[in-house]
Residue frames as a rotation matrix with the C-alpha (Angstrom) as fourth column:
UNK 1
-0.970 -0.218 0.104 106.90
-0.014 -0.380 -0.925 101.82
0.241 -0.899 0.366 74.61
UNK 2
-0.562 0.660 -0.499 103.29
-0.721 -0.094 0.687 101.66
0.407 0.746 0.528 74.05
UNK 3
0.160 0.447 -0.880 102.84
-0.264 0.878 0.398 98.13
0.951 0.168 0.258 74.44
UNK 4
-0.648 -0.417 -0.637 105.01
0.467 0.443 -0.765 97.84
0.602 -0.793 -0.092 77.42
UNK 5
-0.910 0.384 0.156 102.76
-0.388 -0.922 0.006 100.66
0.146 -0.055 0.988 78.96
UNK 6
-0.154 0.976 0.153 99.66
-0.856 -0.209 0.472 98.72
0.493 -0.058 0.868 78.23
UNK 7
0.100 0.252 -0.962 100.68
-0.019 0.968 0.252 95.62
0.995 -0.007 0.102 79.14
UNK 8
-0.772 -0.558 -0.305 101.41
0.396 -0.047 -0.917 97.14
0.497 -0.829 0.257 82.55
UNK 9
-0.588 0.765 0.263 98.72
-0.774 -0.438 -0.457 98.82
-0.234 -0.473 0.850 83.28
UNK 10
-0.252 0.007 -0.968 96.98
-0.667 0.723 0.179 94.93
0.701 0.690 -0.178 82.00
UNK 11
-0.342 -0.552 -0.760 98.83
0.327 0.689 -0.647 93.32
0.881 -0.470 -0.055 84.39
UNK 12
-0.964 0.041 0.263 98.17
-0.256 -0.413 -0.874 95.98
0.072 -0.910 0.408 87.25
UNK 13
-0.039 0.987 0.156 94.00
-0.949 -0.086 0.303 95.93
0.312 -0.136 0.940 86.72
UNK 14
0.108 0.392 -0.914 94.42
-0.443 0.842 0.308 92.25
0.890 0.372 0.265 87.03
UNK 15
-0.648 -0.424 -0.632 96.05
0.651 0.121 -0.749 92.11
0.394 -0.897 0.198 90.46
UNK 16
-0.811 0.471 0.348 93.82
-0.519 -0.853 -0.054 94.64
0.271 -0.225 0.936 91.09
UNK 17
-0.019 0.993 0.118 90.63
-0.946 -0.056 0.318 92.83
0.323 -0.106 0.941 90.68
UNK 18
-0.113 -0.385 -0.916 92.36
0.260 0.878 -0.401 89.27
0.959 -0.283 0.001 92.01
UNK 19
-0.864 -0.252 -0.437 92.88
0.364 0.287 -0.886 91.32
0.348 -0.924 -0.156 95.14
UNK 20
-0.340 0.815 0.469 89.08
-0.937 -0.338 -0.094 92.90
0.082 -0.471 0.878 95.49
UNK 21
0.048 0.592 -0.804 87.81
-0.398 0.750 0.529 89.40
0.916 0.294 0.272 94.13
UNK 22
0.016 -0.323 -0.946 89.75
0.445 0.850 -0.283 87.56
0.896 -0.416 0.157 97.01
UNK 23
-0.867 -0.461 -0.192 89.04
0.426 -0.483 -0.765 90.14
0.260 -0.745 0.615 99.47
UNK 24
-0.586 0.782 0.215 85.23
-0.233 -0.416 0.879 90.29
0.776 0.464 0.426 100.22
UNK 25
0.014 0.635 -0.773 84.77
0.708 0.539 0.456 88.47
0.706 -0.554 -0.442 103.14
UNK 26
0.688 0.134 0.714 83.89
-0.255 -0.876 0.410 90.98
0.680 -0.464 -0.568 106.63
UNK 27
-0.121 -0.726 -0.677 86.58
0.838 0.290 -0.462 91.61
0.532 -0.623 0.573 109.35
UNK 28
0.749 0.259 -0.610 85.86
0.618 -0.604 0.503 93.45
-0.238 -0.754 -0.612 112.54
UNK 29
-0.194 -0.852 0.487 87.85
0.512 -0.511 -0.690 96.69
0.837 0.116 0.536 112.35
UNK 30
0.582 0.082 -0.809 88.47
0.741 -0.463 0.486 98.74
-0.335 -0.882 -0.330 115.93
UNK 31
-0.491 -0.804 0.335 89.69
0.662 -0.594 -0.457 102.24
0.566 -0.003 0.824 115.91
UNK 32
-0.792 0.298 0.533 89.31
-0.532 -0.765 -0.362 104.48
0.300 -0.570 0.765 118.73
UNK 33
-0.524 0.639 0.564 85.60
-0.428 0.375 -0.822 104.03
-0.737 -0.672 0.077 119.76
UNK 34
0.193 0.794 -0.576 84.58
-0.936 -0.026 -0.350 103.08
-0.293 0.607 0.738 116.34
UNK 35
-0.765 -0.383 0.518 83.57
-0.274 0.921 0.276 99.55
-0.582 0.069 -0.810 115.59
UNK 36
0.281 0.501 -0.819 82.57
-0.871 -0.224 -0.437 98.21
-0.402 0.836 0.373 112.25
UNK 37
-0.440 -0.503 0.744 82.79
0.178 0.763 0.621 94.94
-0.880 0.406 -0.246 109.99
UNK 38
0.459 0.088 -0.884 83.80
-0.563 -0.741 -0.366 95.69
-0.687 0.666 -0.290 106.62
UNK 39
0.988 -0.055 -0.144 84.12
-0.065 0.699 -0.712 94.07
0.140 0.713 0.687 103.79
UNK 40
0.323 -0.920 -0.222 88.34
0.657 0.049 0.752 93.42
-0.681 -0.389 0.620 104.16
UNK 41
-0.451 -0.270 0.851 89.34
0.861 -0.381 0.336 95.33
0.233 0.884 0.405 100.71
UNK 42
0.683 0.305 0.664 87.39
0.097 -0.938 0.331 98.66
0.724 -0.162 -0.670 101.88
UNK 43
0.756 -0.387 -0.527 89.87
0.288 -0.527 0.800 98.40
-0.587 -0.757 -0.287 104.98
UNK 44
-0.018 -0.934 0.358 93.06
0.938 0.108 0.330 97.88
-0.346 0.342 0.874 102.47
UNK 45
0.257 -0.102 0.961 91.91
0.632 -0.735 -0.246 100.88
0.731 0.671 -0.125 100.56
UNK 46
0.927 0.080 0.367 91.24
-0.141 -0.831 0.539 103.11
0.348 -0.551 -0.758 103.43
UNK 47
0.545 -0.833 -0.091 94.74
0.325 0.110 0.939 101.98
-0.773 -0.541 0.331 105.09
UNK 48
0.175 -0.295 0.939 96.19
0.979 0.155 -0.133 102.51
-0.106 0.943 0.316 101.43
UNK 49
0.322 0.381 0.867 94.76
0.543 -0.824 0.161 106.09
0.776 0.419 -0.472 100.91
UNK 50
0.936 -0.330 0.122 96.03
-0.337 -0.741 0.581 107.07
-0.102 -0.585 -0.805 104.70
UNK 51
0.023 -0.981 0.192 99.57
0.653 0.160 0.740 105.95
-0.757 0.108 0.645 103.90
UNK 52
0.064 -0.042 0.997 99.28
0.965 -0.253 -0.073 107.97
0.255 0.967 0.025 100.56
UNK 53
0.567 0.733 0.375 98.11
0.543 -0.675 0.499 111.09
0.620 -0.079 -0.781 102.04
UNK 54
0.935 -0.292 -0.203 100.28
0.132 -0.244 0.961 110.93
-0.330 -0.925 -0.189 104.52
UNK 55
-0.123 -0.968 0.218 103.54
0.789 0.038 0.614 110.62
-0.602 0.247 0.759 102.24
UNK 56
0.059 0.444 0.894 102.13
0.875 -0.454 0.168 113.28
0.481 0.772 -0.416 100.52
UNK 57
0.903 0.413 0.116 101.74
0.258 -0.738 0.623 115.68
0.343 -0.533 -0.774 103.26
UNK 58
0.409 -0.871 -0.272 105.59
0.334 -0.135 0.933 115.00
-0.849 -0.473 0.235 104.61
UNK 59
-0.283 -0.905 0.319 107.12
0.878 -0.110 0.466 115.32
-0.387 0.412 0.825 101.05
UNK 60
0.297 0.095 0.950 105.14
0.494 -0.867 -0.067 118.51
0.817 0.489 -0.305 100.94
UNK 61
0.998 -0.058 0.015 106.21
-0.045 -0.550 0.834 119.84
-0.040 -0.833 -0.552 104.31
UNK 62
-0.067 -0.964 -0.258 110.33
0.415 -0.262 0.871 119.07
-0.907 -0.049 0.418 103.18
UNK 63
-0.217 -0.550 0.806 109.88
0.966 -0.242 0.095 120.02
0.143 0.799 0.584 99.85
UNK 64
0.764 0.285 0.578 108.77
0.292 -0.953 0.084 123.55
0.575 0.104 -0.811 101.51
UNK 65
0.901 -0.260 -0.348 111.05
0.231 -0.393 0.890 123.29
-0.368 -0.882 -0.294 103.68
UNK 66
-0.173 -0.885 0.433 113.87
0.926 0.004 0.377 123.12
-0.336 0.466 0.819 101.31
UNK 67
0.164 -0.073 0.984 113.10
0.814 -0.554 -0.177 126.12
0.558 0.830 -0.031 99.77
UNK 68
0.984 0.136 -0.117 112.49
0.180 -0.722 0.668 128.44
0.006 -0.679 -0.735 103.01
UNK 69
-0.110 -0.909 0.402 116.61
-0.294 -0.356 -0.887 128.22
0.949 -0.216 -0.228 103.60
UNK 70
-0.071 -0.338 -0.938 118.05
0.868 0.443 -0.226 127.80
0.492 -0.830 0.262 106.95
């Protein structure tokens, strides 16, 4: 179990650093009034990290809600 274990986590760093490697060039990003060009991989993360956060917050807002009761 081990092995399988490291070779996954292996495999993952490598896609990992395939997709910073191949992801370096700038791209205009617009939100709201802010405009910036960023490396493309700093947007993935940040788009990453607010999808995370954000499934985070909802399955903490049902998993309280489950408990309150009807």
């Amino acid at each position: 179990m081990k092995r399988v274990r490291l070779w996954l986590l292996l495999t993952i760093s490598l896609v990992l650093a395939l997709l910073v490697a191949q992801n370096t060039a700038p791209v205009h990003a617009r939100f709201l009034w802010f405009t910036a060009e960023v490396p493309a991989i700093v947007l993935l993360v940040l788009t990453a990290a607010g999808g995370f956060v954000t499934g985070l917050f909802v399955a903490l807002h049902l998993r309280s809600g489950a408990r309150s009761g009807p």
